[in-house]
C-alpha positions, 0 to 999 in steps of 0.5 A: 735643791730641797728634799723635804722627808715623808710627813710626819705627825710629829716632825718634818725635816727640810734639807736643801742643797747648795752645790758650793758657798764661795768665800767672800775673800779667799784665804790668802795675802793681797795687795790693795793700791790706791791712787788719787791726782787732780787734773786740771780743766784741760784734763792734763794732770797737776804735777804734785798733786797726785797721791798713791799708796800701797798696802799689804793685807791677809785673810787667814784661814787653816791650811795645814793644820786645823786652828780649832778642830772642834769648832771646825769640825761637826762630825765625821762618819762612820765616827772614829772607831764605829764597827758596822757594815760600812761597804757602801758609805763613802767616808765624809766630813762635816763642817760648821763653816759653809764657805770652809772647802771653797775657801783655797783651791787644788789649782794653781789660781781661783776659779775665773770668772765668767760672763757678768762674773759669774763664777763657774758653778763647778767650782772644785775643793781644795779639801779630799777625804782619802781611804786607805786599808792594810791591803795598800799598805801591803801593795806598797811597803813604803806606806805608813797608815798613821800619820806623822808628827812633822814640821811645816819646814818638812813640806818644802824640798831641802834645799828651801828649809834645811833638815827638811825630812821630804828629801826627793819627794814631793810636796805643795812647794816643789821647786821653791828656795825658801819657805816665803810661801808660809801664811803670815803668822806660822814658822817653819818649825810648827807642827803638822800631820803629814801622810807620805802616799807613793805616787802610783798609789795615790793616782790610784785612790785620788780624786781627779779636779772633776771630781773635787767639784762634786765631792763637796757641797753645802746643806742648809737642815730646817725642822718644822714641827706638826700639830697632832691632828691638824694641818697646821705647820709650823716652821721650827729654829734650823739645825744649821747650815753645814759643808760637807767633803765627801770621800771617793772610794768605798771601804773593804769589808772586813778590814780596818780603815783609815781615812783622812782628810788632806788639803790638795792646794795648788797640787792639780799637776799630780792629779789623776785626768782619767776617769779610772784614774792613772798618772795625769797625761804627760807626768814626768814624776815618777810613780815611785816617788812619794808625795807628802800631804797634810792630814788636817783630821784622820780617824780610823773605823772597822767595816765588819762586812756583815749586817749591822743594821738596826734590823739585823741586829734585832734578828740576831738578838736572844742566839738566833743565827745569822741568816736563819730563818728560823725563830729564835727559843725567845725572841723578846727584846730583853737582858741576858743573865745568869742570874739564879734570883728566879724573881731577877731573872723572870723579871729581864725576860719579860722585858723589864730593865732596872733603873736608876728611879729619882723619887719626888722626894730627892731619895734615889732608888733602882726600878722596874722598867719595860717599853710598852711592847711586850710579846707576851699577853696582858690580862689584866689591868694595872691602873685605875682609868683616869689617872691623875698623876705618875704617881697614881702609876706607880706599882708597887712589889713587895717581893723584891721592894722595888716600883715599876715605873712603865705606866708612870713613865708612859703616862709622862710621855703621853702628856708631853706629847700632847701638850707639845700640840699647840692647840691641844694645850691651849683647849685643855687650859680653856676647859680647865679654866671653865670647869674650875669656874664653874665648880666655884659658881656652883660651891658659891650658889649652894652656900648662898642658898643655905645661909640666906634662904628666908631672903632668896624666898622672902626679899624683903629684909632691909639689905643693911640689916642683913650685912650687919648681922652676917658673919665676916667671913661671907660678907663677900658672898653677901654682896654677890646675893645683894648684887643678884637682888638688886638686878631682878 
């Protein structure tokens, strides 16, 4: 599916969307065996002559832990610490590797193939973006929101990695007597990040394997930009093909959230089968036992359950009360001060804001600048129409010794903007290059006309004569007045 924005004059963003990208090998260890006999004309086998061999072979990838979590990762949101009013954004992850959350799966075997071998196109993640908040720490006491620093071994029941902290919980490795089922190349004493959720709650919060398959999916983000008063596209480099996880519950407003993301690998006989979650229909685990999970990112934010749109905070700007409907005593966009400079203070509540100003010349200074919406009038007119460079921009205050920058910087902007324009770019240079020629032809015409006057009029001085008595500087404009005779 592709979604292509509004038209903009400037710029069109085009994001597709693809429902999964499979690996081309899942993670995970292989055996490859080949074997090779000739037979003879009757089709009965050469003894001696057959060969086989066997061969072990492995595709890494992260399971427990992220190898390079910001390689890995491209964002999550809402971003780590963000205060807003986040009650209708489910949590979710980015991920720079597209195949990244169909590279394991939450069931026990891949996905079978169907007919042709086609793969069913509900194909679940193996990855969940888990919620949770102070009111679940408080339903369930056992609960610890912040993760803790374990080791692998701490996954596997005791009896499989001795010292093992998991005890009578549950983990991936239930059942298992040794710790065989590692990935090549990692020890039981590596460490990872575990969350230990009380089963009850956990069937209360996780996602079912329905669900899996559709809290994940890839986009494929395409910019094309638009030239400024045609209809011309024209198709810009892609930002980038991404995976996404999506997370299921909503946070509460006013509370401080917690999520994270957890690999649900092979783990399907603890997920919830109901659309309303609850234990899995036939359990035998107990709801108060604990299952143990590994947190391969966590991050916290704060959903303030009030406004936090751009909008609302604008209305909140300058004291306005939230919800008022009443104007606030100013209502420009501007800085508060309590400053008792009158110029600084006239200065911030008419919208300018002081900068650092680097001068062409490499000095560096602090400056005046204000947006070019202003809620107050302008009667008059600061620059001089055209204007030839920022500079010719720039004002001047003698009172505090500093420049306003508005119109120079507006004046950059505007010529950034058209020459972004392809064919308003290429129009300008044309007509540059024509009135620069133009003015030479003219200053050239004028100077010939003045030097060589009696030969325009009279045309008959020998033309060797007349380049031995012209001074060398314009000779060169000699030879165009001959060239010009010598064509009438």
């Amino acid at each position: 599916m592709t979604v292509t924005k509004a038209p903009n004059p400037l710029l069109n963003e085009t994001v597709t969307f693809v429902q999964h990208q499979l690996p081309g090998l899942d993670a995970g260890e292989y055996q490859l065996s080949l074997s090779q006999r000739v037979d003879a004309s009757d089709g009965t086998p050469i003894s001696g002559d057959s060969i086989a061999g066997s061969y072990a072979f492995a595709v890494l990838g992260d399971r427990f832990t992220l190898g390079k979590p910001a390689q890995t990762i491209a964002s999550v949101f809402p971003a780590e610490s963000a205060t807003g009013e986040f009650g209708n954004v489910f949590p979710h992850v980015v991920f720079t590797q597209p195949a990244f959350p169909w590279s394991r799966y939450p069931t026990s075997a891949p996905p079978a193939a169907g007919e042709n071998g086609a793969v069913d196109p509900d194909v679940p993640t193996w990855l969940a973006v888990l919620l949770f908040d102070e009111d679940d720490a408080a339903a369930y006491p056992g609960l610890v929101l912040a993760p803790n620093t374990a080791r692998l071994g701490d996954l596997f029941p005791p009896q499989a990695f001795a010292g093992s902290t998991l005890g009578s919980g549950h983990s991936y490795f239930d059942g298992v007597t040794d710790t065989s089922d590692l990935d090549i190349g990692t020890q039981p004493t590596d460490p990872v990040q575990v969350l230990d959720v009380p089963l009850g709650l956990f069937w209360q919060v996780a996602p079912t394997l329905a669900d899996l398959a559709l809290l994940a999916h890839v986009r494929t983000v395409q910019l094309t930009t638009r030239s400024v008063g045609d209809d011309t596209t024209n198709a810009g480099e892609p930002t980038g093909t991404y995976s996404i996880v999506v997370g299921n519950r909503l946070p509460q407003s006013g509370k401080k959230q917690y999520a994270y993301l957890v690999s649900l690998e092979e783990l399907e006989p603890f997920l919830p089968t109901g659309e309303d979650g609850g234990p899995p229909q036939g359990t035998a685990y107990s709801a108060t036992s604990v299952l143990r999970l590994a947190v391969l990112k966590s991050w916290t934010f704060f959903s303030t359950g009030e406004p936090a749109a751009f909008v609302d905070q604008l209305l909140a700007l300058n004291g306005r009360p939230a919800g008022s409907t009443a104007d606030a005593p100013d209502t420009n966009l501007r800085l508060t001060t309590t400053s008792t400079n009158g110029v600084v203070a006239g200065a911030l509540t008419m919208g300018y804001v002081p900068l650092n100003h680097e001068l062409r010349t490499a000095g560096r200074t602090v400056s005046w600048y204000r947006g070019p919406l202003v809620p107050y009038a302008i009667s008059e007119r600061r620059v001089s129409i055209p204007v030839s460079s920022p500079d010719a921009a720039l004002a001047y205050d003698p009172t505090t010794g500093m420049l306003d920058v508005s119109y120079a910087a507006a004046w950059t902007i505007g010529r950034m903007l058209a020459l972004q324009d392809t064919s308003f770019a290429t129009a300008l240079y044309a007509w540059k290059h024509a009135v620069t020629s133009s003015a030479l032809a003219s200053i050239e015409d004028a100077m010939l006309s003045e030097s060589y006057a009696e030969i325009l009029q009279q045309g008959s001085q020998p033309f060797a004569l007349v380049e031995e008595t012209a001074p060398p500087a314009s000779r060169a404009l000699l030879h165009k007045l001959l060239f010009s005779l010598a064509q009438r």
